[in-house]
C-alpha positions as CSV (number, residue, x, y, z in Angstrom):
1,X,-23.2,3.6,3.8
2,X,-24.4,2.9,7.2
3,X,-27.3,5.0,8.4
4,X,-25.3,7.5,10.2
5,X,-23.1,8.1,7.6
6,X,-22.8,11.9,6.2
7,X,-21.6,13.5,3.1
8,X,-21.8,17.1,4.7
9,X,-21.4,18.6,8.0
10,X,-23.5,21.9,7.9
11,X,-24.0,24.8,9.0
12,X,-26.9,26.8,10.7
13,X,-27.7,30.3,10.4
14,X,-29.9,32.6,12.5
15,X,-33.7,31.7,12.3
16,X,-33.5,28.6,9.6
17,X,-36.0,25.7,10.6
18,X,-34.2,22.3,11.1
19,X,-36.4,19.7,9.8
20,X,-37.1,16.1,11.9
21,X,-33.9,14.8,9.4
22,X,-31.4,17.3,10.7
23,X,-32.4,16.7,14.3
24,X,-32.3,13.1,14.0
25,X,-28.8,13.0,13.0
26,X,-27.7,15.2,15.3
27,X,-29.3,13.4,18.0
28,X,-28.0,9.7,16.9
29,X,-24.2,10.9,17.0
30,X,-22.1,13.6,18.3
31,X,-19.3,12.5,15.8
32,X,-19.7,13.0,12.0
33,X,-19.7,9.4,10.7
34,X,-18.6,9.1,6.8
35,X,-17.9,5.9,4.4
36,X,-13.9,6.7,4.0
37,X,-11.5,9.7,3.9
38,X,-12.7,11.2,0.7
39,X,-16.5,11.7,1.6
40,X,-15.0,13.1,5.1
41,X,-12.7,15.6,3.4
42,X,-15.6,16.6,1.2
43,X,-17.5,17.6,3.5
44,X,-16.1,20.3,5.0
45,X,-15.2,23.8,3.9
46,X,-17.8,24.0,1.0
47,X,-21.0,26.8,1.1
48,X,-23.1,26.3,4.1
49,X,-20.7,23.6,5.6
50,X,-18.5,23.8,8.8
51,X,-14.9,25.0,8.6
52,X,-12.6,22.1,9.5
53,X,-11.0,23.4,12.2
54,X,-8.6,22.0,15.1
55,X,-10.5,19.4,17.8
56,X,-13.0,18.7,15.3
57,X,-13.9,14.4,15.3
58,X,-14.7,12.5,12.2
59,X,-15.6,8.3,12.2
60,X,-14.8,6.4,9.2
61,X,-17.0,3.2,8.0
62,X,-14.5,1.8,5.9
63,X,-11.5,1.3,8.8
64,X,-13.8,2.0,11.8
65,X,-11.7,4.2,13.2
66,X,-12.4,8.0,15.1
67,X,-10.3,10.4,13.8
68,X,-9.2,14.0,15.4
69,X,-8.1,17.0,13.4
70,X,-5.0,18.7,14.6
71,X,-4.7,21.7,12.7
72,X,-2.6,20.1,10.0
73,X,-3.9,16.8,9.2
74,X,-6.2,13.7,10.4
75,X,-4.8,11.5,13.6
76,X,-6.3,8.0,14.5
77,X,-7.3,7.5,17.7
78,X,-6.0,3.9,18.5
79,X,-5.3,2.3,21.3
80,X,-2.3,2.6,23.4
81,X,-0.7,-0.9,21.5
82,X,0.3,-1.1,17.7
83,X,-3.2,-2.7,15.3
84,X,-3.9,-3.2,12.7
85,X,-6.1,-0.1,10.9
86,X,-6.2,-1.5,7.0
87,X,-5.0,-4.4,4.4
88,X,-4.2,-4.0,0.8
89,X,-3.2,-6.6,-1.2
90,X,-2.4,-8.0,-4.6
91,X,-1.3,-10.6,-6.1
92,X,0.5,-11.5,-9.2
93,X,-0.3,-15.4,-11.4
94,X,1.3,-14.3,-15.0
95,X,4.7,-14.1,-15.7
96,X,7.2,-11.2,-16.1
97,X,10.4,-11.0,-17.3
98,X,13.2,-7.9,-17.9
99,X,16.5,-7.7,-19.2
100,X,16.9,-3.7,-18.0
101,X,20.0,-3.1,-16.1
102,X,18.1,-0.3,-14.6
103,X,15.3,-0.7,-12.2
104,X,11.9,-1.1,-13.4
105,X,8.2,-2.0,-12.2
106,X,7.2,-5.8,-12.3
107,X,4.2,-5.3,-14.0
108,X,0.7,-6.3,-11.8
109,X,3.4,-6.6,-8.5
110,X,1.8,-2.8,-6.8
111,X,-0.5,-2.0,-4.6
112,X,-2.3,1.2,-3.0
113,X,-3.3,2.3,0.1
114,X,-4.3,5.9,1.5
115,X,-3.2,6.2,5.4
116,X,-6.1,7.1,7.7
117,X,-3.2,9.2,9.9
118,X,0.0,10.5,8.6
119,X,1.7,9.2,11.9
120,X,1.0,5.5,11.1
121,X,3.4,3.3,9.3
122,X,2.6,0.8,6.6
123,X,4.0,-3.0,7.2
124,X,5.1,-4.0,3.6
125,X,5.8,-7.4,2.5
126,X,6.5,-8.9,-0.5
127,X,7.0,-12.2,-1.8
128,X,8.1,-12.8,-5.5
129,X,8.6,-16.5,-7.0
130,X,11.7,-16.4,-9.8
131,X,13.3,-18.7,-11.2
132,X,17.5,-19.5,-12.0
133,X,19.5,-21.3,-14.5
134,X,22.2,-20.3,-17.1
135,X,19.5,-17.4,-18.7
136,X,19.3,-15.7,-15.0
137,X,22.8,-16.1,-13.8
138,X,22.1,-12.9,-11.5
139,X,19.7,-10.4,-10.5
140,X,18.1,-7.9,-7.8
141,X,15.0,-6.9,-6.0
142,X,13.4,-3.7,-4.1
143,X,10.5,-2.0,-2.9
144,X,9.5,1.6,-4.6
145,X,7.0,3.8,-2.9
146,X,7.1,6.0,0.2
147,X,10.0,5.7,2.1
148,X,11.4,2.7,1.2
149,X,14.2,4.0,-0.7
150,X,15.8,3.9,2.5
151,X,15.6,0.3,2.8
152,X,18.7,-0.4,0.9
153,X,22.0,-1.4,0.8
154,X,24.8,1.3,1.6
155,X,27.4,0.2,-1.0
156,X,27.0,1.4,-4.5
157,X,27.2,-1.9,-6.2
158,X,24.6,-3.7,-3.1
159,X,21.9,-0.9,-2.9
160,X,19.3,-3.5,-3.3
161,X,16.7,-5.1,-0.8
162,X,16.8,-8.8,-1.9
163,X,19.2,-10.5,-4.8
164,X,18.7,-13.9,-6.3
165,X,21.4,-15.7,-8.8
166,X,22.5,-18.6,-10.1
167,X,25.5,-19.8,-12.0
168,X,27.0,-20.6,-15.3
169,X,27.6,-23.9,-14.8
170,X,23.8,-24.7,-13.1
171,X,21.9,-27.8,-14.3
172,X,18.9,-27.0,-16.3
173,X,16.7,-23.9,-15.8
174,X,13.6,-25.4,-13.9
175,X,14.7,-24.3,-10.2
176,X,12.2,-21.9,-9.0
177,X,13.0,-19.7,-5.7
178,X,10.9,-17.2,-3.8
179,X,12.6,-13.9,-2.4
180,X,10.8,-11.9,0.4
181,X,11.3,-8.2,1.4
182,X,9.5,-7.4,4.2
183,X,9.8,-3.2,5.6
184,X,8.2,-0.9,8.0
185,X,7.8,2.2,6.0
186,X,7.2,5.7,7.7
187,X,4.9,7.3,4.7
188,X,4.2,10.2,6.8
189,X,1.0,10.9,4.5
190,X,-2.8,10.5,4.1
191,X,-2.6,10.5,0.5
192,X,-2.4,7.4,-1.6
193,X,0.6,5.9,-1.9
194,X,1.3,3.2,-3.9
195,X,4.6,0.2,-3.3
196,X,6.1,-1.6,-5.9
197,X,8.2,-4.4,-6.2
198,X,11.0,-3.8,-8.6
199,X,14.1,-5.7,-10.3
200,X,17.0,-5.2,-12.6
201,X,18.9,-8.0,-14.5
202,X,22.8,-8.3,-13.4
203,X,25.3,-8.3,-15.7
204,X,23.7,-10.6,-18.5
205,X,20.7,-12.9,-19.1
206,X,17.2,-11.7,-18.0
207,X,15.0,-11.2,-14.6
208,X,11.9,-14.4,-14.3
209,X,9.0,-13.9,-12.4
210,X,6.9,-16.8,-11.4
211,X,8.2,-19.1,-13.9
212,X,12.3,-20.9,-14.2
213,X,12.3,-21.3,-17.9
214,X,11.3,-20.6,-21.0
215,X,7.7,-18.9,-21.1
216,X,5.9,-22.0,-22.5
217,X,2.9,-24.6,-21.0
218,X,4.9,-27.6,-20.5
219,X,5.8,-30.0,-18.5
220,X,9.4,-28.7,-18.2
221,X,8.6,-25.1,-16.9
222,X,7.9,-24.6,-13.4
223,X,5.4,-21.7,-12.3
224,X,4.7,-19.7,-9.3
225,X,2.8,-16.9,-8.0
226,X,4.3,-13.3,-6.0
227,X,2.6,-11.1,-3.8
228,X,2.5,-7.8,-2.4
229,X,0.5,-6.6,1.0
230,X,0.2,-3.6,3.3
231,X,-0.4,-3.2,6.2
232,X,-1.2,0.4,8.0
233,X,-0.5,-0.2,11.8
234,X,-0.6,2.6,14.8
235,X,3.1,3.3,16.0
């Protein structure tokens, strides 16, 4: 923590002696500076601390951001044009594979992030590798988490974000793609939220991440590595 950063924002009472400390910070910043979210939600509301109460201004070390209580919930003051406030991202080097006709998680392809203001959106994009070949004649991909359910296809047999297939007939089973799914979700939330990338076989063979054949070391497989970053960004 920087040193104006607080883990309380207290109270005085009639007659109590502030010592050179309590003077000091008051003196150094009108705006209670704290490391991230959780040490500013901490540290109001408890015995001898401030009620958080509408109007009241919080900065945060971790996005370097000034924040305004509304009543309700923490706002970002930002300026008047869309940046950047955070990053998350991870990404995936092992394989994965699935034969579910049901969506499911591809294991290690999530990441978090916690909003600084629930009117911010969160810029996700993901990239997965896969391969194709006569085992993975057909398959889908889409985003869990927040909102983005609502980034899918309207007809029942489509509601997917991204689909990748091959063929019977295909030559070998060393061709490996990438498929991308990018979305502007509206999480309208400051509590951690957490997107995943997730895929369901078609109607036979099997769903391969970052590899196009069998999951072997040789020469004849082909490997690859996905992705999945966040962005928060002021509206």
């Amino acid at each position: 923590m920087g040193a104006n950063a607080q883990t309380t924002v207290p109270t005085f009472v009639t007659s109590q002696v502030l010592t050179a400390d309590q003077m000091n910070q008051s003196a150094r910043t009108g705006v209670p500076v704290f490391a991230d979210s959780t040490a500013r939600d901490a540290a109001f509301g408890g015995t001898g601390e401030k009620t958080l109460a509408e109007g009241q201004l919080a900065y945060l070390e971790d996005t370097n951001v000034v924040q305004y209580y509304d009543g309700s919930t923490w706002a970002t003051l930002g300026p008047s044009t869309s940046a950047v406030v955070q990053i998350k991202s991870t990404a995936k080097t092992d394989t994965f594979t699935t034969t579910s006709a049901t969506f499911v998680d591809v294991t290690g392809l999530t990441v978090a992030i916690t909003p600084t203001s629930a009117s911010n959106k969160v810029l996700v994009v993901a990239q997965i590798a896969h391969g194709i070949g006569e085992a993975t004649p057909w398959g889908h991909f889409k985003l869990n988490g927040g909102n983005t359910s609502a980034y899918v296809g309207t007809t029942a047999g489509s509601r997917i974000s991204a689909v990748f297939g091959g063929y019977s007939g295909f030559d070998g089973e060393n061709m490996l793609l990438s498929a991308s799914i990018v979305y502007l979700d509206s999480p309208a939330t400051t509590s951690p939220t957490t997107y995943a990338v997730q895929t369901r076989a078609g109607t036979s063979g099997s769903v391969r991440v970052n590899y196009s054949s069998t999951d072997s070391d040789n020469a004849s497989v082909t490997r690859g590595a996905s992705s999945i970053t966040v962005y928060e960004v002021t509206p």
